[in-house]
N, C-alpha and C positions, 0 to 999 in steps of 0.2 A: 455352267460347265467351264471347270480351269482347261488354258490354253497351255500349263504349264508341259515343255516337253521331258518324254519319264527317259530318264537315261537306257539307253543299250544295257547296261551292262544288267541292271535290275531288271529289264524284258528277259534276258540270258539266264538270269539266277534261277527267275521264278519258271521258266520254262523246263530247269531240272527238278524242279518240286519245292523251293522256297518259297515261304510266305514274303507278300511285295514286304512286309516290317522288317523282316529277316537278311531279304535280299536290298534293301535301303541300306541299312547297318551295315553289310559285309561289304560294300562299295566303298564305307568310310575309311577302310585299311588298303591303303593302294599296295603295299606285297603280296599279305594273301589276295585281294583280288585278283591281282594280275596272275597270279598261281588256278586259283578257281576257274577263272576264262579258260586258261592253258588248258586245264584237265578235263572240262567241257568240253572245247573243240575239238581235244584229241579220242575224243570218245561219244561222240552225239547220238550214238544208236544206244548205248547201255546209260547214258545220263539224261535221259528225258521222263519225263512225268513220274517221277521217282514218290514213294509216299515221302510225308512231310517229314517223319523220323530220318530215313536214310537219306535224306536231300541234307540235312541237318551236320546226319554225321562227313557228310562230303565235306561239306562247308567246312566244317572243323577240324579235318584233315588236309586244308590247306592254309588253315590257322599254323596247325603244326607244321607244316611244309615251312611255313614262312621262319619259322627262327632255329630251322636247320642249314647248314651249307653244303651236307657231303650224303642228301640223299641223291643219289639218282634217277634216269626214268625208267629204267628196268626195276629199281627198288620202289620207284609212287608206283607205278601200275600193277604191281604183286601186291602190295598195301589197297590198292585202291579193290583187285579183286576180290580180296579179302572181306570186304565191305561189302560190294554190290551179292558177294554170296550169302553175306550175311551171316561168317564168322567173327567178326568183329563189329558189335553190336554198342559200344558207348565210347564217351569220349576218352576214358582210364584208358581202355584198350586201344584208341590210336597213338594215345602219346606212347603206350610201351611199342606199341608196333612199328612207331618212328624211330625213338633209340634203338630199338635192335637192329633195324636195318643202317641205323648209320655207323655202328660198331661188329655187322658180322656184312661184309659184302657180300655181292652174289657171287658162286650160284647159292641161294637161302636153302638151308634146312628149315623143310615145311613143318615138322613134328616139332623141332625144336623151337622155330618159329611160335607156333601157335601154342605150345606149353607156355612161354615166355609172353605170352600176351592173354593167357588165361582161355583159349578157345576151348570149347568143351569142356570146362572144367566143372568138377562136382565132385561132393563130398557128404557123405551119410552122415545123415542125424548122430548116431555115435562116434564117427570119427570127430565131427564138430566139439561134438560136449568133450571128448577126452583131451580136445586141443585149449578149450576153456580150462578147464583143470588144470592142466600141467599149467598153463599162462598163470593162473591166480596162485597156484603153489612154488614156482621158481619165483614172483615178483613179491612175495609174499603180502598177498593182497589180504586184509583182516576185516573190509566189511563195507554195506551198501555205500558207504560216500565214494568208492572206489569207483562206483560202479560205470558211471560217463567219462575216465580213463582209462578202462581197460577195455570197455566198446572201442572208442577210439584207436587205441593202441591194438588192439588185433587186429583191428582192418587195415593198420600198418603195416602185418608182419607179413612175410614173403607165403608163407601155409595158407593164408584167410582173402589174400589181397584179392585174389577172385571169388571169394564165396558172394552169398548171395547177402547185402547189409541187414537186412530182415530180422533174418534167418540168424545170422550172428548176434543179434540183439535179443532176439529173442529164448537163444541158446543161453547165454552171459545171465540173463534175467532166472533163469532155471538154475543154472549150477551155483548162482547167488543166494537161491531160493531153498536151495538143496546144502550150501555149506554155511551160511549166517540168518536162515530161518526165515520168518513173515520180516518185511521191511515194515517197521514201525513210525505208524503218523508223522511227520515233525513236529514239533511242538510250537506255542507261539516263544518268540525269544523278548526279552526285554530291547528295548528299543538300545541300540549302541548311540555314544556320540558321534559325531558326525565326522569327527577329522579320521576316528577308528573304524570308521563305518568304509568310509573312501579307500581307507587304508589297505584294509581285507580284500575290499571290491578288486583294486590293483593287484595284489597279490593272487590272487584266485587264477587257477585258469579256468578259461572257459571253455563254453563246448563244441566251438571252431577251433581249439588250439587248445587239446587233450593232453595230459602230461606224457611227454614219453619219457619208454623205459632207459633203464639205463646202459642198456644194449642198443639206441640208438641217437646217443648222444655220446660229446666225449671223445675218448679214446675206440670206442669199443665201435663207436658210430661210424668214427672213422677210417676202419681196418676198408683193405682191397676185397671188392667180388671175387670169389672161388674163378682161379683161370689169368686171374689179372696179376699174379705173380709172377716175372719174368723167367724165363726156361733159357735155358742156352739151345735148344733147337726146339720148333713148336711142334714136333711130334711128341714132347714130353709133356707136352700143356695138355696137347688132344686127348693122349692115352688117358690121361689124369683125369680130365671133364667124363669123358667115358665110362672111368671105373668109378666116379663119384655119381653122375647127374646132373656133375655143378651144383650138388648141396655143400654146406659148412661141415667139413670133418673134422674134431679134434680131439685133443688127448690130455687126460689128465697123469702123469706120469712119477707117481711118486718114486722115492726108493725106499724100500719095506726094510730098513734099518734101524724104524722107532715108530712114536704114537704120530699121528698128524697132530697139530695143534689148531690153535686160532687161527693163525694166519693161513692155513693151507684148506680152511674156511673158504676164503676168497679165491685161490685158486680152484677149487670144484665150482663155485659159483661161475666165474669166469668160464670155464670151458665148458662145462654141459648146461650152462645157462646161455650162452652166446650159440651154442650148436641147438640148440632147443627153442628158439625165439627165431631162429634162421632156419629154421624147418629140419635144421642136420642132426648129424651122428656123433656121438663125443666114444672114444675107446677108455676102460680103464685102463693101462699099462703100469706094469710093474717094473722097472729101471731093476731087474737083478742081475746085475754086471759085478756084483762084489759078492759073492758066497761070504767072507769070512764075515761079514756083519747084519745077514739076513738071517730072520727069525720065522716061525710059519706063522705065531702069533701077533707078528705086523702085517700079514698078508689076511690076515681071517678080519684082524681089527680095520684095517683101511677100509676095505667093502664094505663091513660094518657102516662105519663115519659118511663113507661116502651116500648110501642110503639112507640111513638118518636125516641124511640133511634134505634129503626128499629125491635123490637125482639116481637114474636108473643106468647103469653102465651097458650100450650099446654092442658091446664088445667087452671082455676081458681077455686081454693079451698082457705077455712078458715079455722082455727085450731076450730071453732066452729062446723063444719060439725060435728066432734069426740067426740062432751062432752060425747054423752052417752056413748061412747067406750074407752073413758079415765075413766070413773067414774068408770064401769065395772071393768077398770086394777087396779085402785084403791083401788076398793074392794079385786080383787086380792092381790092384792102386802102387804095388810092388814092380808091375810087369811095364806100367805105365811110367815109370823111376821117378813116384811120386812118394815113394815109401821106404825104407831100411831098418833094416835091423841095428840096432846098436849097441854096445859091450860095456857101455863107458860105466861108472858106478852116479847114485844118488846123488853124492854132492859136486861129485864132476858138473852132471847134466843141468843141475842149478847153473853150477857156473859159467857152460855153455847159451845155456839160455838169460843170461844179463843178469842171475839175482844179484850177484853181487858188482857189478858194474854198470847196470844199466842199459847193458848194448850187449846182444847176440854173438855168437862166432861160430863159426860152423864147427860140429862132432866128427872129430875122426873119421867117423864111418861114415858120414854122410854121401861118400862118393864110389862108393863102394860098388862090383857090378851087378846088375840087376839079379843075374843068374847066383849072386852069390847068397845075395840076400832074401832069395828065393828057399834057395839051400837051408840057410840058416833059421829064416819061419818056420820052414819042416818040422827043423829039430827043436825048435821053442813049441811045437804044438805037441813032437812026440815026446818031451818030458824031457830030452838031454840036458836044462839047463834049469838050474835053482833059481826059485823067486829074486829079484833082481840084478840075474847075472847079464838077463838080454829081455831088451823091448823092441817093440816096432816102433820107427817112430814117424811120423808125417815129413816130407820134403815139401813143408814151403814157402813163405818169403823171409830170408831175416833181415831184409833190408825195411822191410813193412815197423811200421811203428806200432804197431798193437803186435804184444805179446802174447796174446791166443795165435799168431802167424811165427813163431817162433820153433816151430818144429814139436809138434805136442806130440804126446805118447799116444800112439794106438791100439796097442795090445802091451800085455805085462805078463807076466809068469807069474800062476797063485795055486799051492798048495795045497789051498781046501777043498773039499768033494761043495759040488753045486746042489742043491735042495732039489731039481728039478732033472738035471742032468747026469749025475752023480759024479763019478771017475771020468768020464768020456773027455772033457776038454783040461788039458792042463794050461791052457793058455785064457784067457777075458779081454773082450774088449773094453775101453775103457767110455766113460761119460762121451768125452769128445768127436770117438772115433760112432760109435753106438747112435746116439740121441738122433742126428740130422739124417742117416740112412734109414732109421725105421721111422722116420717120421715119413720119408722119404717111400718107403716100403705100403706102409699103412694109409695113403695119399692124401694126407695131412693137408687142410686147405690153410687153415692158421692155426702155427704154432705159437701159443702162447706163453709166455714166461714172462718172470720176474726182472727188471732194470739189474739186477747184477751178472745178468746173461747178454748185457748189450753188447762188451767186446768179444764176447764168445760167436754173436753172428756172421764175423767177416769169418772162421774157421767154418763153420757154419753150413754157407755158400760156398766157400772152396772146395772143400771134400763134393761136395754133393755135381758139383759142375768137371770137378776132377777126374770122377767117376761116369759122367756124364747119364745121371739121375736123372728122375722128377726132384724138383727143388720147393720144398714147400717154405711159406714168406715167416719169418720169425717175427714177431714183435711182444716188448716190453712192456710191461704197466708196471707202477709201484708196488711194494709187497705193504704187507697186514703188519703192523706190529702196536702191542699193547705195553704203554709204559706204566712201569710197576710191577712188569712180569718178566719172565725167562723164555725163553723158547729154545735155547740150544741143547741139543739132545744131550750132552756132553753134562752139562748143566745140571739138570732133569735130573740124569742120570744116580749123579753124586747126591742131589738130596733124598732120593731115593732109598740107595745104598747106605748115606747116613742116618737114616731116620730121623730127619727133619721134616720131611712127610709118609704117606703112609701108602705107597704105591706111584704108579704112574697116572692114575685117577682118583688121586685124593683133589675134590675139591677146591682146594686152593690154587693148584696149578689153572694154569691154561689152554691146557691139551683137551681135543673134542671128547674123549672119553670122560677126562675129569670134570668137563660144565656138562656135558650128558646125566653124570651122577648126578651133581650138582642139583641137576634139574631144570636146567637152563634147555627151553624148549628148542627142536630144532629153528622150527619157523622164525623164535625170535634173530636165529644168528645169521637167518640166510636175510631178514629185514635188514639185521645191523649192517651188513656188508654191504645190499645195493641204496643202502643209505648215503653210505660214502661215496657212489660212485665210484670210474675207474679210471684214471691218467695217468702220468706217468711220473707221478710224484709220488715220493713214501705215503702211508697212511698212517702218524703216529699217534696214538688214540688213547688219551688217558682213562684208566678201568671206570673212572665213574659214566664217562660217556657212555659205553659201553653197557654198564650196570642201565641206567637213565632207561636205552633203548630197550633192555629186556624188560625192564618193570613197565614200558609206556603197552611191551606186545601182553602182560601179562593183565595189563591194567585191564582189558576189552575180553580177554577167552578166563581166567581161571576164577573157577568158582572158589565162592565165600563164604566161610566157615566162623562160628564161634569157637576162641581159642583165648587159652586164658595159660600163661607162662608161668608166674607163679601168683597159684591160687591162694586166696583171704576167704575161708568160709565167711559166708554172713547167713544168719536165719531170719528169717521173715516171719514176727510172733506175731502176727495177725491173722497167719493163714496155717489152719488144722495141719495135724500131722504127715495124715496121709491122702494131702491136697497134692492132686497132679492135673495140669493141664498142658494138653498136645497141642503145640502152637505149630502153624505150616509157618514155613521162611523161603523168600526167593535165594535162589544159592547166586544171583548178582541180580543187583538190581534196577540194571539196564539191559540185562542180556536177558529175557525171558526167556526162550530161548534153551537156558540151560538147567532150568528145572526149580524144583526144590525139596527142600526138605522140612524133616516133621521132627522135633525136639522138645523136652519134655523142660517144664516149667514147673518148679514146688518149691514148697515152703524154706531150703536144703540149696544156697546154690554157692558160687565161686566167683567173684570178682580177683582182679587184678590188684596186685598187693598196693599194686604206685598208683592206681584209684579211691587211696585212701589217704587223708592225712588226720590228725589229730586236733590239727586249729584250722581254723578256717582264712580265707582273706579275700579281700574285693577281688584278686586280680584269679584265683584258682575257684575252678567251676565245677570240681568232681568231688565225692563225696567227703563227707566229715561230717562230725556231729551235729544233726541239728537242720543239714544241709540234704536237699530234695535232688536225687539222680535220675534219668530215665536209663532203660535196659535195652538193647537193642530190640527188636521185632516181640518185647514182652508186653501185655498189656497194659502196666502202669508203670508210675515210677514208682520210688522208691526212696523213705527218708531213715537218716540212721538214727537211732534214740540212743544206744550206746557202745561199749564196744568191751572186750577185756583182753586182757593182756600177759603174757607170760609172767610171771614171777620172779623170774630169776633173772631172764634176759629184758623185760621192759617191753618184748617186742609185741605189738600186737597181733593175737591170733584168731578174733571171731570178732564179729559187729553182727549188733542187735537192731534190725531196724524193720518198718513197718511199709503195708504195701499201699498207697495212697490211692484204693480203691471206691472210696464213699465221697461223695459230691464231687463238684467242679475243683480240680487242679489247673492249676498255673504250670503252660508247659516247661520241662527244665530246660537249663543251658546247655545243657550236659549229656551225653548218650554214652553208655560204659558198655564194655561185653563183658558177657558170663555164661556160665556153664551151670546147669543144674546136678543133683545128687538123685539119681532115680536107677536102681539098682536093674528094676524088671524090663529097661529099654536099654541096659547097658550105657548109663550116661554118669560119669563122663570118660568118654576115650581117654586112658591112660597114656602117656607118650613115656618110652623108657628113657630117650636122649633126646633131646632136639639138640644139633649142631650147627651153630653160626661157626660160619666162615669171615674174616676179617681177613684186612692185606699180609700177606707173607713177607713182604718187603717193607723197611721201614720208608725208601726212596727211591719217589716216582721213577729216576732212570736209576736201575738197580748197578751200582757198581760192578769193575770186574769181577770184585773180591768179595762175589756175592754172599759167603759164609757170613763175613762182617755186618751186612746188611737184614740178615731174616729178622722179623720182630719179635717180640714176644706176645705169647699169647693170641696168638693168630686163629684158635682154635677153642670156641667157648662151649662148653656141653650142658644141656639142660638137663636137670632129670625131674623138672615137679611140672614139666607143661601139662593141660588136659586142653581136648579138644571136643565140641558134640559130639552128638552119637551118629549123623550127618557122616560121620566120616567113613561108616562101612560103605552104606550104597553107592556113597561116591567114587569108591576107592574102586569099591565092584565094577561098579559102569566105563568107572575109567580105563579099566585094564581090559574090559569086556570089547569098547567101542576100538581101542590102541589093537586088540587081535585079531577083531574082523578085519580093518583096515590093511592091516601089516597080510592075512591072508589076501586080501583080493590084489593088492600092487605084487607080493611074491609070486602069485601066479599068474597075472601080466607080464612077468621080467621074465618068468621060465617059456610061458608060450612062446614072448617076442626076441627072445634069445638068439643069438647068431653066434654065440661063441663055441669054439673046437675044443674045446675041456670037460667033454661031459662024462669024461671015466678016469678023470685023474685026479691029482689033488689039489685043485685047484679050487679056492674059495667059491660059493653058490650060492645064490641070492635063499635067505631065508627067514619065513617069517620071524622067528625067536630073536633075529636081529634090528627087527622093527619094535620090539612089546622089554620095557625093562620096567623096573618098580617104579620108577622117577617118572611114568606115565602118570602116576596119579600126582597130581599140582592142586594148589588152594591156594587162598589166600587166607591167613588167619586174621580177620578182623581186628583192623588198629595194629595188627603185631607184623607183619612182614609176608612175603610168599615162600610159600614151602613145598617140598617135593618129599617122598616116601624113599629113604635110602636100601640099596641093593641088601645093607647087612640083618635089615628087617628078613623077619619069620613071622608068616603072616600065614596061617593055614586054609583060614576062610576065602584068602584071595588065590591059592591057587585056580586055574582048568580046570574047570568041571568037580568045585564045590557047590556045596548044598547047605554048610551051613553058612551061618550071618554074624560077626562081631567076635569078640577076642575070645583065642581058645586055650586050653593048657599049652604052653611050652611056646606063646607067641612073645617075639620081643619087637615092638615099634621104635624105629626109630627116622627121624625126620631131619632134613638139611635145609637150611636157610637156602631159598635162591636168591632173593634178594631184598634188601629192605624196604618198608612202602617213600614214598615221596616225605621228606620233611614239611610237617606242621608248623609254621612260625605262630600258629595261632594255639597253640598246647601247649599247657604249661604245667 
């Protein structure tokens, strides 16, 4: 028997329920111990013979005690009852219950308390899986390898961080199961060398250290907790936390003055991607402060864009909802002689405001009497004064070195009837005065914009503290921009109007309608953007990049078709006339997945004109005389014995060759596509145009004098492609699967709807703006991806047909989306 004597303090441990190994170990940290003794002695009747779990979690609520300084003993002893009641049940839940009590003193809100620590918290089987969904569709998640970072990264998110880990694994496992099919064996891999083997291994993350999203890294990682934006008095912070929850509220705020383009890509991604991963609410907002340049078909089209890219507006609101409650601040900010009216003209007010000197001076009227300029608002709103006879304009610093503090305009005189409002306001507020109060209005937790809004935030914060608002925190990231394109409306516009293109969603441009046409998938662009990440640097992105990332999202989803561009009959005199054989083909060959099809094989078929040459050579592997080819998914190959040729022109029109069906063949080098001649299965799919898109620009950063710049030939049309006969059911299924989907998200957006527009003219979520022709995608084998163009008349692919394959009066036509990857090994 050891005489060794057991310390005090392990008799103390183990007498609240610690195992003596337990209570050894926790004597090793003399803070929390001497914290643990503390909270034992001051409680000996509720801390005795405790089970071994909750002795556990004591223990480790004075782990946490120990590398705090500003908990209290009113704050441990509410944390500690919390425990012995047994709402706070692991050690997740003391460390938040630590931080909150060292950032909200007492007296503690219990509800809020214990939401923020996840007590009671639960969440239904479908609300989980719809939180899985939106997660894999905003991150643009494309398939099982994903799978051990978005477990990870959910249990991350503020929505999930109390679910049950299980249970979210097991959800993640099903909606995987449900949108990329059986997860398929892995296979065995060839052994790597060893320095590339290491290489990878480093590279990799692992499954203690989950990739996250790009909402929690960065810029975006970095934004302020809802509430931790400073107020000029905190009943403005309260009010705010109140009407929010303390969820993330934000707003995507275009102005309905043109198309969105690429870049305004990343801004929907940003704000209903960052409010969507934070558990919050993103608004759509329409900035119509300017009647004379709003259209209703930028307002129909935005909601459009905006849903395509997969993201459901929480809200749709206008900055016109507010006039009367801007006019109101208005007057305030007027009564406050923080505001005047002023008479001065256009180029005065420049020269007031520094343009041409550099340095400010104060406007005539800037001192004018409150009452007067109260006076004069009147009459600027009842019509007395023509479009820039009289502005409001802000009183405040010209001493301030940023010129956003230079006394900016807050209201203006304008002429035009408003879309929404009609005659009623003769007066608008402008950008300046508008944006920070209804952000202000609508309890905006981050207001998020572009780095060309940074000096715009000191005006920002003034009005809003002026007024003595809720102030919500603005911050900057870099914007989108693709070198080798245009983005200014202005721009756009003109090659529009000259017919250098052929609309505002001709293809070539950059505008989300025009790669919608195009065919460029949403998912691919919401990939491209959180590929980049988001800081606060430009994004300047040259098109191939861009192109790169769509073709890597198309490489994995679109099915695979035989497709032959310009077709070379060849006959096969070995095999009878009316030789047919129905060959099945996977429509990809990794993705099982996604089906296949059945294509007719005879004697009668089509190769690719450039899979022929006339001589042969060591270093070329496709056919020529003499020369043995294989046919994609046919059952043999194929040698050519001769070929003939046009007469007049030399060129060749037909090859004669035989189907290497009797004994052992030597497999070839060589795999070609083709299309068969079989009239009774509709083969081969006729294409009226196939349309490649090439660069519009000759140069990468497109000059000012972008007329000088367009290329030539930017615009190649096919008219002799054919494609299988693969392409009806495909075409079917695709538009079929594209309008159930678009049905079940349209009437989730309608049920979970909050918005006040439901009898006016205001844009509404709808299915038809989910389902366009460019749903249907392939890949044409060996020849590039392609997409089904809107200008197609396709009678079979309407709603609720019945028949199958091309009918009188149809015209196909197809758009390049983008080219496959270069071969260095094709020759």
């Amino acid at each position: 028997m050891s005489n060794q004597t057991v310390d005090p303090l392990v008799t103390l441990f183990t007498s609240m329920g610690l195992t003596k190994a337990k209570a050894s170990e926790a004597i090793k940290a003399p803070k929390s111990a001497a914290i643990l003794k503390e909270i034992i002695q001051s409680h000996p009747d509720a801390l005795t013979s405790l089970d071994e779990k909750q002795a556990t979690l004591v223990y480790s609520f004075s782990v946490a005690l120990s590398k705090s300084s500003s908990v209290d003993t009113q704050g441990r002893d509410y944390i500690l009852s919390n425990i012995l009641n047994a709402d706070l049940k692991s050690v997740d839940q003391i460390s938040a219950a630590v931080k909150y009590v060292e950032s909200h003193p007492p007296p503690i809100d219990d509800a809020d308390f214990k939401k923020e620590c996840g007590v009671g918290f639960s969440i239904s089987p479908e609300d989980l899986y719809a939180q899985v969904v939106s997660y894999a569709t905003e991150n643009a998640i494309a398939g099982w390898a994903s799978l051990g970072s978005v477990v990870g990264s959910l249990k991350g998110t503020p929505a999930l961080r109390w679910a049950n880990p299980l249970e979210v694994k097991k959800t993640v496992d099903q909606v995987f199961l449900d949108k990329f099919g059986p997860k398929e064996a892995s296979k065995p891999k060839a052994k790597e060398p060893k320095a590339a083997a290491q290489s990878k291994k480093e590279d990799a993350p692992t499954a203690a250290t989950p990739k996250r999203s790009v909402f929690e890294e960065g810029f975006l990682g970095q934004l302020h907790k809802p509430g931790e934006n400073p107020q000029i008095h905190p009943r403005l912070r309260e009010a705010h936390l109140a009407a929010t929850g303390g969820q993330v509220w934000t707003r995507f705020p275009p102005e309905p003055n043109g198309y969105l383009h690429i870049g305004h890509s990343k801004a929907i991604f940003v704000n209903f991607g960052y409010a969507a991963h934070n558990g919050g609410k993103c608004y759509l907002r329409y900035d119509d402060t300017n009647p004379e340049k709003e259209e209703a078909r930028y307002f129909e089209s935005i909601l459009e864009m905006v849903r395509w890219l997969g993201f459901e507006p929480w809200k749709i609101t206008y900055s016109s909802d507010y006039f009367t409650e801007l006019y109101e601040l208005a007057v305030e900010l007027i009564k406050r002689d923080k505001a005047y009216v002023c008479h001065c003209t256009q180029e005065e007010i420049k020269v007031d405001r520094g343009e041409k000197r550099g340095q400010p001076r104060a406007c005539v009227h800037r001192n004018r009497p409150v009452e007067e300029s109260l006076a004069e608002f009147e009459k600027m709103k009842n019509g007395h004064y023509r479009p820039k006879e009289a502005n409001l304009r802000m009183k405040q610093d010209l001493n301030d070195g940023n010129p956003q503090m230079w006394d900016l305009t807050a209201y203006r005189v304008l002429d035009s009837p408003h879309h929404r409002t009609g005659d009623k306001w003769k007066i608008y507020p402008t950008y300046d005065f508008t944006h920070c109060l209804v952000d202000s209005m609508e309890n905006i937790s981050h207001s998020l914009c572009t780095t060309e809004f940074i000096a715009s935030r000191q005006s920002y914060d003034w009005l809003c503290d002026a007024l003595e608002v809720y102030k919500p925190r603005q911050s900057e990231y870099g914007r989108l921009n693709l070198e080798g394109s245009i983005m200014s409306k202005r721009k756009i516009l003109a090659l529009v109007e000259e017919k250098y293109v052929d609309g505002w969603d001709d293809p070539r441009l950059y505008t989300l309608i025009a790669l919608r046409r195009r065919g460029v998938p949403p998912g691919a662009i919401v990939s491209f953007v959180s590929s980049l990440g988001v800081s606060t640097a430009a994004s300047n992105i040259e098109i191939a990049r861009f192109e790169h990332s769509v073709r890597q999202y198309l490489e994995g989803s679109a099915p695979r078709l035989l497709m032959v561009m310009k077709p070379l009959k060849v006959t096969i005199e070995n095999l009878p006339e009316d030789y047919c054989l129905m060959v099945e083909k996977p429509l990809h060959p990794k993705v099982p997945e996604l089906g296949t099809s059945t294509i007719p094989f005879t004697r009668t078929i089509y190769i690719e004109a450039d899979d022929f040459r006339t001589e042969d050579s060591k270093d070329y592997f496709r056919l020529a005389p003499g020369k043995t080819v294989g046919l994609f998914q046919a059952p043999y190959p194929i040698t050519c014995t001769s070929f003939k040729t046009d007469p007049t022109t030399g060129e060749v029109v037909e090859l004669f060759c035989k189907l290497e069906n009797e004994g052992p063949t030597k497999k070839p080098k060589a795999f070609i596509q083709w299309v068969a001649e079989h009239a009774e299965s509709g083969s081969p799919v006729r294409i009226d145009e196939t349309r490649i898109f090439n660069p519009l620009f000759k140069s990468e950063r497109v000059p000012s004098d972008f007329r000088s710049d367009i290329a030539p030939n930017s615009l190649e049309i096919v008219k002799t492609a054919i494609v299988e006969t693969g392409f009806w059911s495909l075409a079917k299924s695709s538009l079929e699967v594209a309008r159930k989907d678009a049905k079940v998200r349209t009437d989730k957006a309608a049920k979970e709807s909050e918005g006040d527009h439901k009898d006016d003219d205001t844009p509404h979520a709808t299915s038809e703006q989910l389902v366009g022709k460019e749903c249907v995608r392939f890949q044409g084998l060996r020849v590039a991806y392609f997409a089904l163009d809107k200008d197609s008349r396709v009678a079979s692919l309407e709603e609720g047909s019945a028949v199958n394959g091309r009918q009188q009066g149809d015209f196909l036509v197809l758009n390049r989306i983008v080219s496959l990857k270069e071969d260095s090994g094709k020759s």
